[in-house]
C-alpha positions in Angstrom: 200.5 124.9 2.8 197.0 126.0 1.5 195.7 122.6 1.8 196.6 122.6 5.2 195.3 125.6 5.8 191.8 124.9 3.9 191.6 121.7 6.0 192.2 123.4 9.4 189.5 126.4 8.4 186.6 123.5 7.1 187.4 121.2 10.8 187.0 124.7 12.9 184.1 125.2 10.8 182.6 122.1 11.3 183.6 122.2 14.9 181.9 125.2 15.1 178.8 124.2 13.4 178.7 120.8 15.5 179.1 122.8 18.7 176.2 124.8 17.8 173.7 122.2 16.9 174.4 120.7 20.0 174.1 123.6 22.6 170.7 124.6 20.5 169.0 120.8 21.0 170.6 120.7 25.1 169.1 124.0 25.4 165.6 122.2 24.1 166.1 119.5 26.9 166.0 121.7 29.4 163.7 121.4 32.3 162.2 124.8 31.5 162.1 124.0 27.9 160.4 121.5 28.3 157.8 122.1 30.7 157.1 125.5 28.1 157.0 122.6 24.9 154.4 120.7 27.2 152.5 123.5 28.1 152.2 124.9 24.4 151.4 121.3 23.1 148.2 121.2 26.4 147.2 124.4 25.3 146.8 123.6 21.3 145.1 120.1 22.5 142.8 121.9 25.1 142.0 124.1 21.7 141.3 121.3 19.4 138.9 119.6 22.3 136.9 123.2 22.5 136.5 123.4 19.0 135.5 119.8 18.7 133.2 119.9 21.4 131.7 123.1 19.5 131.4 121.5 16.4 129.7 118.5 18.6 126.9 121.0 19.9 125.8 122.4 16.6 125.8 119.3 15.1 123.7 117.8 17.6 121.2 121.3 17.9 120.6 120.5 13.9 120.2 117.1 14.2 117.7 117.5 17.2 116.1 120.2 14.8 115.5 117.6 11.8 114.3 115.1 14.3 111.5 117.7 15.3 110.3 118.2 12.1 110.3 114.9 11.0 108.1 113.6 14.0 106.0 117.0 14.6 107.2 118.6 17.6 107.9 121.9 16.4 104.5 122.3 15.0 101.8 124.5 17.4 99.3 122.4 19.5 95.9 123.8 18.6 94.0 121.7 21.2 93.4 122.9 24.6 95.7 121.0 27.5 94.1 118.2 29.7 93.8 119.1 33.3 96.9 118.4 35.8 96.7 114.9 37.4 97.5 115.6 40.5 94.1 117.7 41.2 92.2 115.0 39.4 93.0 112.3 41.7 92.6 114.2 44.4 88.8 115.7 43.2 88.1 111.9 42.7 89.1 110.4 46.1 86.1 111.9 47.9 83.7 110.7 45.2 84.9 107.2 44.8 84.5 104.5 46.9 87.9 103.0 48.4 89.4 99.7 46.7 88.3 96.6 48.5 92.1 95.0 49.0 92.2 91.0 48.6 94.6 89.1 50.7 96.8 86.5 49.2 99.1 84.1 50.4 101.9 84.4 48.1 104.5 81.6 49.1 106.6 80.5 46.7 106.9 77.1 47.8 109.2 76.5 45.0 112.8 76.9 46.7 
């Protein structure tokens, strides 16, 4: 009599148990449930992009940095600028003479 008694309690236990697991993992395969997994799983990728593309940036701002130094471009210029080429060719249009222009005949004879 016990032993059928201990057998009957551990089968409603492990119906129990079984009937648990599997309502917890349909629950998880829900439409809801999932679309909330999804969304979580964008946001921690979205996250992991930022904080690469952060750690892209100062990377790249320090290696910019070493790059100046090594060629000279953060250094001060101590001589004065040139002027703008723009007003320079247009001070010396009205003191040059214009170009003579030579005609050719260009055929490619060829094809």
């Amino acid at each position: 009599m016990f032993r059928r008694m201990f057998w009957f309690t551990a089968g409603a236990a492990a119906g129990v148990w079984a009937t648990t697991k599997v309502n917890r993992k349909l629950k998880q395969l829900t439409p809801e449930s999932l679309a909330a997994q999804a969304a979580t799983k964008a946001v921690e990728a979205g996250h992991k992009l930022k904080d690469f593309a952060l750690d892209v940036r100062d990377n790249m701002a320090e290696r910019e940095a070493q790059l100046g130094d090594a060629l000279g471009l953060n250094e001060p210029v101590d001589r004065e600028l040139p002027a703008q080429r723009r007003l320079a060719a247009i001070e010396n249009t009205f003191t040059a003479k214009q170009p003579t222009y030579i005609e050719y005949n260009n055929r490619n004879e060829d094809h």
